[in-house]
MIDOSE-1310 file (N, C-alpha, C; in nm, 2 decimals, decimal comma, always signed):
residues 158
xxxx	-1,93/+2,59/-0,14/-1,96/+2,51/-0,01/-2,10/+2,57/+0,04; -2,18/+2,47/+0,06/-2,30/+2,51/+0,11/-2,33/+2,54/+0,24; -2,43/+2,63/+0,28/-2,42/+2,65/+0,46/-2,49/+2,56/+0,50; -2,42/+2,49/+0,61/-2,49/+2,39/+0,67/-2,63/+2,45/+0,74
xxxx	-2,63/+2,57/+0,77/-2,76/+2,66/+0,83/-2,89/+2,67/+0,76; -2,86/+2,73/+0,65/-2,97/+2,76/+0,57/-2,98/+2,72/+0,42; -2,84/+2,68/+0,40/-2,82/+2,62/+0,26/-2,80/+2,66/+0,13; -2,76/+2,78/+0,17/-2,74/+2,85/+0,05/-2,63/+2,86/+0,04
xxxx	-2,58/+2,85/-0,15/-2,52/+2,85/-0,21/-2,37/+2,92/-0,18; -2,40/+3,00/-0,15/-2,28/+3,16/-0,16/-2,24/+3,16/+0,00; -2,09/+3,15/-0,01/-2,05/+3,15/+0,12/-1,89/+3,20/+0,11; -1,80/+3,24/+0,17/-1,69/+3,33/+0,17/-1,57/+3,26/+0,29
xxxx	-1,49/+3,25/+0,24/-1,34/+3,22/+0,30/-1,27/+3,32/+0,40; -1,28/+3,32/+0,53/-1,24/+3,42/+0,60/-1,11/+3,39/+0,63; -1,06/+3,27/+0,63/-0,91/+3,24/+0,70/-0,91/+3,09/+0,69; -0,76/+3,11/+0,65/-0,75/+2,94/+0,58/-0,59/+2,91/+0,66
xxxx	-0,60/+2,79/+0,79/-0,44/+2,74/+0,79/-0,46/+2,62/+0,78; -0,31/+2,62/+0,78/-0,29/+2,46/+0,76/-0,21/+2,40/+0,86; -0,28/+2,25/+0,91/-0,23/+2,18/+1,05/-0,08/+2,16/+1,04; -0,07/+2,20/+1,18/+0,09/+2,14/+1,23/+0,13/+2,01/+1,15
xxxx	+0,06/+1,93/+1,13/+0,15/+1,83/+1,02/+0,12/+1,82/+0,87; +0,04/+1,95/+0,86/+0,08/+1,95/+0,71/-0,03/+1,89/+0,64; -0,14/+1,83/+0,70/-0,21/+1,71/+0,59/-0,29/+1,78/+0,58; -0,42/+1,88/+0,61/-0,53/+1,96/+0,64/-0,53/+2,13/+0,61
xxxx	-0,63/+2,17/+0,58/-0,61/+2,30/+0,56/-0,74/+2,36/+0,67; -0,79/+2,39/+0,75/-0,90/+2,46/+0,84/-0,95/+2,59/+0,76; -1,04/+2,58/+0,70/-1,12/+2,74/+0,65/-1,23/+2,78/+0,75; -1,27/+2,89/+0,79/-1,36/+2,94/+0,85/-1,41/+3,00/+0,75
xxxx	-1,52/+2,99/+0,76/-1,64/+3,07/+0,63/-1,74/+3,11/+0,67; -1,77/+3,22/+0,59/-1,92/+3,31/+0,63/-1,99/+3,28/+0,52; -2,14/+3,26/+0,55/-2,25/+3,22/+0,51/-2,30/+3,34/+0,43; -2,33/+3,39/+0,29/-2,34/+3,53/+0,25/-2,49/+3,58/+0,26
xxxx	-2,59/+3,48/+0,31/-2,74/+3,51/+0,34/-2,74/+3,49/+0,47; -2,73/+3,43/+0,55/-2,77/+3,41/+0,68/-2,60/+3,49/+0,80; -2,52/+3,49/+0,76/-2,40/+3,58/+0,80/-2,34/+3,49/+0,92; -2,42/+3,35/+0,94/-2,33/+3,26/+1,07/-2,22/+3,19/+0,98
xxxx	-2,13/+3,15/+1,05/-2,02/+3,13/+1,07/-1,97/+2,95/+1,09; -1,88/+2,88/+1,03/-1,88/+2,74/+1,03/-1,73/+2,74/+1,01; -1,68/+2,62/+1,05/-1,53/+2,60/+0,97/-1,55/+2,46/+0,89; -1,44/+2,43/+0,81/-1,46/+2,33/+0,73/-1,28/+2,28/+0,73
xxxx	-1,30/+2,16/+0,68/-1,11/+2,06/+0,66/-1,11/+2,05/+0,55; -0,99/+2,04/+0,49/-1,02/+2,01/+0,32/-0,90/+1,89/+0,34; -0,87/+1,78/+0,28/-0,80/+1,69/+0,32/-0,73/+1,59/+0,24; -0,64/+1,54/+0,15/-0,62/+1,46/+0,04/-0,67/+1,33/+0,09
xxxx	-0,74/+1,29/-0,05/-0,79/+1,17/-0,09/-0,75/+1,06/-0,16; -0,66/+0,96/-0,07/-0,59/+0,88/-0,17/-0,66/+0,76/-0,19; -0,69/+0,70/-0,26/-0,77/+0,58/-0,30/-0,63/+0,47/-0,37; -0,69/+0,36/-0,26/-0,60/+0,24/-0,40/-0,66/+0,19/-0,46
xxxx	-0,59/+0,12/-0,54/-0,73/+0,01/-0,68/-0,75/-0,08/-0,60; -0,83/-0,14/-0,68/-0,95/-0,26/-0,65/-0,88/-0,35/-0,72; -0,85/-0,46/-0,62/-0,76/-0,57/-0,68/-0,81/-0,69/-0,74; -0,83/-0,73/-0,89/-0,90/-0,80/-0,93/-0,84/-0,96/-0,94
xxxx	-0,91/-1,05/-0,90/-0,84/-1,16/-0,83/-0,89/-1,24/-0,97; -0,79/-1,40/-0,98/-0,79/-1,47/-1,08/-0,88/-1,47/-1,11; -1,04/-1,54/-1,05/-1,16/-1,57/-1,11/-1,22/-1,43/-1,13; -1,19/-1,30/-1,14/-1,24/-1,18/-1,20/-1,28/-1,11/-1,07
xxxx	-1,28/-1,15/-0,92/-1,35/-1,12/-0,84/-1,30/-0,93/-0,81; -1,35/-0,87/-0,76/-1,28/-0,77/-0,73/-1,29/-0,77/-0,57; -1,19/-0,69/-0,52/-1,17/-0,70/-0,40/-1,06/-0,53/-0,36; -1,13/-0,47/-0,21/-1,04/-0,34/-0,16/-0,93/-0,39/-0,12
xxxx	-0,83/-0,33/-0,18/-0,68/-0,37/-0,14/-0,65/-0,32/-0,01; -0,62/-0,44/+0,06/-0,62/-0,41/+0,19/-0,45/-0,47/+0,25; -0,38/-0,35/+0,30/-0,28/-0,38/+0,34/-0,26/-0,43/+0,48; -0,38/-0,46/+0,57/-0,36/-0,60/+0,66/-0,34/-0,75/+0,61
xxxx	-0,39/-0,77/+0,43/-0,37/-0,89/+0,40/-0,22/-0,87/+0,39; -0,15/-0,79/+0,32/+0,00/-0,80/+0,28/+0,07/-0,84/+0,43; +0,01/-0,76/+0,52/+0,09/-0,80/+0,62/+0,03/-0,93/+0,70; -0,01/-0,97/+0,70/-0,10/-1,12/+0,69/+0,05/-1,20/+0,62
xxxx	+0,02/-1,16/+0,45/+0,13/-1,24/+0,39/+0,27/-1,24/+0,43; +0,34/-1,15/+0,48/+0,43/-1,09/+0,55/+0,51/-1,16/+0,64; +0,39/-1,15/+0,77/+0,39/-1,20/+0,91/+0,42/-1,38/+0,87; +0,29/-1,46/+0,77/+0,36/-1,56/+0,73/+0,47/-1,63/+0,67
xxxx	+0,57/-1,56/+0,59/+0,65/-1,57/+0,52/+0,77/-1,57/+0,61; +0,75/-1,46/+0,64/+0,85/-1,40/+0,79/+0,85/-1,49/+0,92; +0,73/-1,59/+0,92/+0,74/-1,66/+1,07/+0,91/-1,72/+1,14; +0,91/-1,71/+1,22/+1,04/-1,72/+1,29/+1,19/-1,67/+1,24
xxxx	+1,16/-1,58/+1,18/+1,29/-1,54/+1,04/+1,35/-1,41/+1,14; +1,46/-1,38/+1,16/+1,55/-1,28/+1,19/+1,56/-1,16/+1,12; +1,42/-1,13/+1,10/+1,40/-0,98/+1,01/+1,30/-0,87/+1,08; +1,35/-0,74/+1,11/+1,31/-0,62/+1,23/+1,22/-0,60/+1,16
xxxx	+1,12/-0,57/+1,28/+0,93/-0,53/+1,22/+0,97/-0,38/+1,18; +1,08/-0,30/+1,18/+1,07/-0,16/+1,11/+1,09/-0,21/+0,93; +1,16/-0,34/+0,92/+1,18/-0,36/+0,76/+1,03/-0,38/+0,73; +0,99/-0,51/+0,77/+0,86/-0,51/+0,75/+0,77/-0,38/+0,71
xxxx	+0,75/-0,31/+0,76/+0,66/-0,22/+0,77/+0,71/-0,14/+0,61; +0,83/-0,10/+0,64/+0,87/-0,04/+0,54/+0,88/-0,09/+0,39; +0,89/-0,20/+0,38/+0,83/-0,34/+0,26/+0,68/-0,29/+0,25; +0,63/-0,31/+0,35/+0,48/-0,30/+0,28/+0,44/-0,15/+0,26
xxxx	+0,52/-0,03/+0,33/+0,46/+0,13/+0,27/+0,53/+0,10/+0,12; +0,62/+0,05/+0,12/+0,64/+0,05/-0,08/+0,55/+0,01/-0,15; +0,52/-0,13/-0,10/+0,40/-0,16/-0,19/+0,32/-0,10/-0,21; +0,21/-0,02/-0,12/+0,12/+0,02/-0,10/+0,13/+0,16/-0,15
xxxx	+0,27/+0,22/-0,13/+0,30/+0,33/-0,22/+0,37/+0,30/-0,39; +0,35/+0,19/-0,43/+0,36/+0,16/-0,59/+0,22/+0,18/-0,64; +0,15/+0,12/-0,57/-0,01/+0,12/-0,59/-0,10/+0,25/-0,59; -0,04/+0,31/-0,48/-0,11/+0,46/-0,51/-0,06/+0,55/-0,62
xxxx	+0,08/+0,54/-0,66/+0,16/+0,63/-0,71/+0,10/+0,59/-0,89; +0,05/+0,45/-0,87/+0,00/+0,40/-1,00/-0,12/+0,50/-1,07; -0,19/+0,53/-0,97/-0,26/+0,60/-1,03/-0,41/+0,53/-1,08; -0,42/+0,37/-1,10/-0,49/+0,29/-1,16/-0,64/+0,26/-1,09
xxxx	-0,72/+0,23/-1,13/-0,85/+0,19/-1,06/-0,83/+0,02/-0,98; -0,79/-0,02/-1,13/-0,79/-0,19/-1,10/-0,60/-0,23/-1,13; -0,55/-0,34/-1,04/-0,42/-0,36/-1,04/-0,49/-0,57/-0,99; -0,41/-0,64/-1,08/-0,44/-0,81/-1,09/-0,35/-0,78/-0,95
xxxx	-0,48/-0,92/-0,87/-0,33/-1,02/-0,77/-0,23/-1,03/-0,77; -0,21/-1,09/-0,93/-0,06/-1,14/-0,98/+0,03/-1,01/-0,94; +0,00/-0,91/-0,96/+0,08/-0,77/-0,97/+0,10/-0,77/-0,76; +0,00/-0,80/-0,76/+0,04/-0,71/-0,59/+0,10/-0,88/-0,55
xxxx	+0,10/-0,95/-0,57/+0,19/-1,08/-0,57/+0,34/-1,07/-0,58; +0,36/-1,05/-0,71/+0,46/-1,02/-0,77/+0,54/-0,92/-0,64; +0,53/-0,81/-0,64/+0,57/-0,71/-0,54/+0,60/-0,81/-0,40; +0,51/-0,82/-0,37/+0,51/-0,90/-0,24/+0,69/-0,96/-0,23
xxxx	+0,67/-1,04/-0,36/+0,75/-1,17/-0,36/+0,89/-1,02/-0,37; +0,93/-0,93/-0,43/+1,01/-0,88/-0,46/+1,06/-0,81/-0,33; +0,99/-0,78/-0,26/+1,01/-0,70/-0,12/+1,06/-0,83/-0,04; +1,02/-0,93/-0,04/+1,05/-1,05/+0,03/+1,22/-1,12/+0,02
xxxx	+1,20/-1,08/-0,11/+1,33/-1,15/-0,16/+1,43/-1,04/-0,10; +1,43/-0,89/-0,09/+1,53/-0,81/-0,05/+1,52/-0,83/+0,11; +1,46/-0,90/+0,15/+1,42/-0,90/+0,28/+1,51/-1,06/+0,40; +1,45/-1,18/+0,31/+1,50/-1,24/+0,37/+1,49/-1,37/+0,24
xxxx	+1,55/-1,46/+0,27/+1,55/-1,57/+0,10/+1,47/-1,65/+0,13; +1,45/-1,69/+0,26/+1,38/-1,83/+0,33/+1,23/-1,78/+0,35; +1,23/-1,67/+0,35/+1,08/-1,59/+0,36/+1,02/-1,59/+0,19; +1,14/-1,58/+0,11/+1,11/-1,50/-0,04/+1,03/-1,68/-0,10
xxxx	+1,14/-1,78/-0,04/+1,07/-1,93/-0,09/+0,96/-1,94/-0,07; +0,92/-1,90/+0,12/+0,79/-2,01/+0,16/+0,71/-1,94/+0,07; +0,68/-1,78/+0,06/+0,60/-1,68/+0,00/+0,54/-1,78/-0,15; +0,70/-1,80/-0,20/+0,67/-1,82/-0,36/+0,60/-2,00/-0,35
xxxx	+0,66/-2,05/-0,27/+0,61/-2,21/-0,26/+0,46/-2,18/-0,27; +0,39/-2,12/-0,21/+0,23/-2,06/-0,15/+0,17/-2,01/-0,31; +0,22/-1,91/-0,34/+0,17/-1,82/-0,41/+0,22/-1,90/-0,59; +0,33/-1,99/-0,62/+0,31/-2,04/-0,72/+0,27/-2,15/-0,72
xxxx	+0,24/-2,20/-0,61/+0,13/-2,34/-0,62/+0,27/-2,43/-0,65; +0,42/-2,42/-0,62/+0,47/-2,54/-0,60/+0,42/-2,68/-0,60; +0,44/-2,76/-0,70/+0,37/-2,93/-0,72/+0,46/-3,01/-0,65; +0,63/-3,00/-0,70/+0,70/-3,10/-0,62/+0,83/-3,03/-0,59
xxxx	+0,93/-3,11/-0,59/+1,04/-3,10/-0,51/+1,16/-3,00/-0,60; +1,07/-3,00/-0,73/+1,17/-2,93/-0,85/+1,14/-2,78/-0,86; +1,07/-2,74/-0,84/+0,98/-2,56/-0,82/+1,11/-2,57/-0,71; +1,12/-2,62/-0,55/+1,16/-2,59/-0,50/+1,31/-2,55/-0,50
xxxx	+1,36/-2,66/-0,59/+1,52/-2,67/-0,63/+1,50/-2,56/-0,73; +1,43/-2,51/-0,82/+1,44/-2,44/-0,89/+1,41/-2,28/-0,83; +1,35/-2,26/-0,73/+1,32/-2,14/-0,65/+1,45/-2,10/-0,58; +1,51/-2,21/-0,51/+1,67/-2,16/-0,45/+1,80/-2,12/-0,54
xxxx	+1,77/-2,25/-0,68/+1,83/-2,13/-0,74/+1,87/-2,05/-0,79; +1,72/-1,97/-0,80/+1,67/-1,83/-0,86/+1,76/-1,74/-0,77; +1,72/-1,79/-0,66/+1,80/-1,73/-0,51/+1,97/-1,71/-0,48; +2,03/-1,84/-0,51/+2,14/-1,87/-0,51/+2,24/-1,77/-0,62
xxxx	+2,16/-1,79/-0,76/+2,20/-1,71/-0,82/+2,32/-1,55/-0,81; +2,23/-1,49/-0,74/+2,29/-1,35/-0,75/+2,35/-1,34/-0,58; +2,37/-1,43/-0,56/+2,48/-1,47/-0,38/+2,66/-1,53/-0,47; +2,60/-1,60/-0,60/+2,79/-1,62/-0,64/+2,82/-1,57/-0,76
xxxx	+2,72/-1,41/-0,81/+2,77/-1,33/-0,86/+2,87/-1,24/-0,73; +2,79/-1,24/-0,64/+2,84/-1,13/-0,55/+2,98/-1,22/-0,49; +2,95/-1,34/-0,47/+3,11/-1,41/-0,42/+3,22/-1,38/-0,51; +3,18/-1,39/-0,66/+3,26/-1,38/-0,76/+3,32/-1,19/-0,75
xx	+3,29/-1,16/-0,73/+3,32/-0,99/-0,72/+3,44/-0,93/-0,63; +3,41/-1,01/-0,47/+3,48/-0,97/-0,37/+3,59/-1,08/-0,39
C-alpha cells in the first residue's frame, strides 16, 4: 500500500479490526519513510456477469430490472414483498455464486420464470406469455398445463 503522503512504497500494519457487521477490516498503517499515519478498508468485491442479450448485446445485470420483471408479473397477485425480495436475492445469488463473466438472458429468464412459478402460477403465465413471445391461444393452454400438472400429482397423493 502506498502512502498517500509521500508515496512510497513500504508501509506497516499497526492494527487491523473488523466492523461490527463483519463486511470490512480497518488497518491503520505507518508510512516507513515519512512515519505519518493513515487508515485504510479492505472490503469484498462481488461482481455479477454481464448479461449477454439475444442480438449479442452485452449489458450490467441489474437487479432493478428483475424486480421491474417481478413487480409486473406480480401486479395485483396476493404475494408478500418479503417473498419477492427473497426470489430475487436467489437469483442474484445463483449469478454471483456462478462465478462467470458472461451469463445469456435466456438463463437469467429462465430463473426468473422458476422463482415465479414457486411464487404464484398466474404471475409464472403472464412472465412466460411475455418472455416466450406467446403467438396464440395454444402456448397459453399449453403454459397452464405445464402448471396444472404437478397440482394433480399433489391431489393424487393426499
Amino acid at each position: 500500500m502506498k502512502c498517500p503522503f509521500c508515496n512510497a512504497d513500504e508501509t506497516g500494519v499497526i492494527d487491523s479490526r473488523v466492523s461490527e457487521e463483519g463486511d470490512k477490516i480497518r488497518r491503520r498503517r505507518r508510512c516507513l519513510t515519512c512515519d505519518k499515519r493513515f487508515t485504510t478498508y479492505e472490503t469484498v468485491e462481488l461482481r455479477l456477469p454481464q448479461v449477454v442479450k439475444h442480438d449479442g448485446n452485452r449489458a450490467e445485470f441489474d437487479r432493478n430490472k428483475l424486480l421491474t420483471g417481478f413487480v409486473r408479473a406480480l401486479h395485483k397477485r396476493p404475494v408478500p414483498t418479503e417473498l419477492v425480495d427473497a426470489a430475487i436475492d436467489r437469483v442474484v445469488h445463483k449469478y454471483l455464486s456462478l462465478g462467470e463473466r458472461e451469463v445469456s438472458s435466456l438463463n437469467v429468464g429462465e430463473s426468473v420464470m422458476e422463482e415465479l412459478y414457486k411464487l404464484d402460477e398466474v404471475a409464472y403465465i403472464r412472465f412466460a406469455s411475455v418472455y416466450k413471445s406467446f403467438q396464440d391461444v395454444d402456448d397459453f393452454r399449453d403454459a397452464i398445463k405445464e402448471v396444472q400438472k404437478p397440482r394433480s400429482k399433489k391431489a393424487a397423493k393426499k
